[in-house]
N, C-alpha and C positions, 0 to 999 in steps of 0.2 A: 504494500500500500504506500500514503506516501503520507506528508502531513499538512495534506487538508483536514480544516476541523470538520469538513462535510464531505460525503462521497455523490461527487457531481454526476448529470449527467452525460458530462463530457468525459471526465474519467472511466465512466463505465463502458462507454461508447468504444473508446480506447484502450479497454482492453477486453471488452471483446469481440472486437473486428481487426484490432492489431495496428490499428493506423484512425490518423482524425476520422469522425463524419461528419462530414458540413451540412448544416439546415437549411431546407427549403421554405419559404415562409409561402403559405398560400390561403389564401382569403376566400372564405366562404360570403363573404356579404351582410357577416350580423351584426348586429348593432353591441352597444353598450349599454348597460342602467345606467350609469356616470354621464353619460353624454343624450340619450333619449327623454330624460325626463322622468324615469321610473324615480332614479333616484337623485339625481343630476341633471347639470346642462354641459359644464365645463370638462368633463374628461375628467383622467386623474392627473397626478400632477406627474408620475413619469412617464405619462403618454403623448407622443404628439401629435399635432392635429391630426396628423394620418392613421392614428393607433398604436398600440405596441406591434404591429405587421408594417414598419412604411417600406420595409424590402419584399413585402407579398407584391403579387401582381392583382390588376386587376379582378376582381370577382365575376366579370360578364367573362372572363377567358374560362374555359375549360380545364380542366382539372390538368389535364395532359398539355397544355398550353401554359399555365402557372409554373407547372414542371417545368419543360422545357426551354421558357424566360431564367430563370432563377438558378437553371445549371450553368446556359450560358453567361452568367454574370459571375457567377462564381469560378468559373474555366478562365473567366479574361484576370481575375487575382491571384487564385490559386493553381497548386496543379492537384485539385481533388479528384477525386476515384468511387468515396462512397458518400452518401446521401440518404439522410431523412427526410420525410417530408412532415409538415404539421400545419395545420390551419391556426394562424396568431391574430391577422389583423382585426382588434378591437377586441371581445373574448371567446367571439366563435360560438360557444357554447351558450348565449343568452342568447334564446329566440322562444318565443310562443310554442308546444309541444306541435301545435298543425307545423308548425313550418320547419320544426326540426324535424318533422316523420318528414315532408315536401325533401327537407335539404337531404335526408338521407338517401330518398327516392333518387333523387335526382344524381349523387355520387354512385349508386350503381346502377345507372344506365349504363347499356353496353359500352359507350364511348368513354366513362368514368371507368369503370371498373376495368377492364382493360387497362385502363394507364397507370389506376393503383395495383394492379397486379405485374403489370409490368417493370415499375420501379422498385417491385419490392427487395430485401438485399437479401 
């Protein structure tokens, strides 16, 4: 081990794949309580206007398209090999339950699922 007081997930990542994995950030489209009004208008305060995703790509692209943006950006800094992917921008996970069964629907469409199956490591 080493002496981090916490075991990250980048540590873990590293050992076990054996090398970095660089994060894909990619955007599902959902909102925030902080910034909608649930509980908030202003965001939090380490988010930027963009969200905590402002390296996601747009939400109207395609799951395989989000992918495919965010390797190449990462190939023009790095010389990475492997890759996660996560949905960040804003918290992903706050939406109304219709629209997170919709959101789910809509990730395995054939043209989704395919491309989460295809990246996977």
């Amino acid at each position: 081990m080493n002496d981090a007081r916490y075991y990250s997930l980048n540590t873990y990542l590293r050992q076990t794949f054996g090398e970095k994995v660089y994060r894909l950030s990619l955007n599902g489209g959902m909102t925030c309580p902080n910034r909608d009004g649930s509980i908030g208008t202003g965001g939090c305060i380490f988010c930027s206007a963009g969200g905590s995703g402002d390296f996601a790509a747009s939400p109207q692209q395609s799951v395989t398209g989000q992918i495919a943006q965010a390797k190449l950006l990462l190939r023009e800094k790095t010389n990475c090999r492997k890759y996660i992917a996560y949905f960040q921008a804003y918290t992903n996970t706050y939406a109304p339950s219709v629209f997170f069964v919709h959101f789910i629907r809509k990730l395995c469409t054939a043209r989704h699922c395919g491309a989460l199956h295809r990246y996977q490591m």
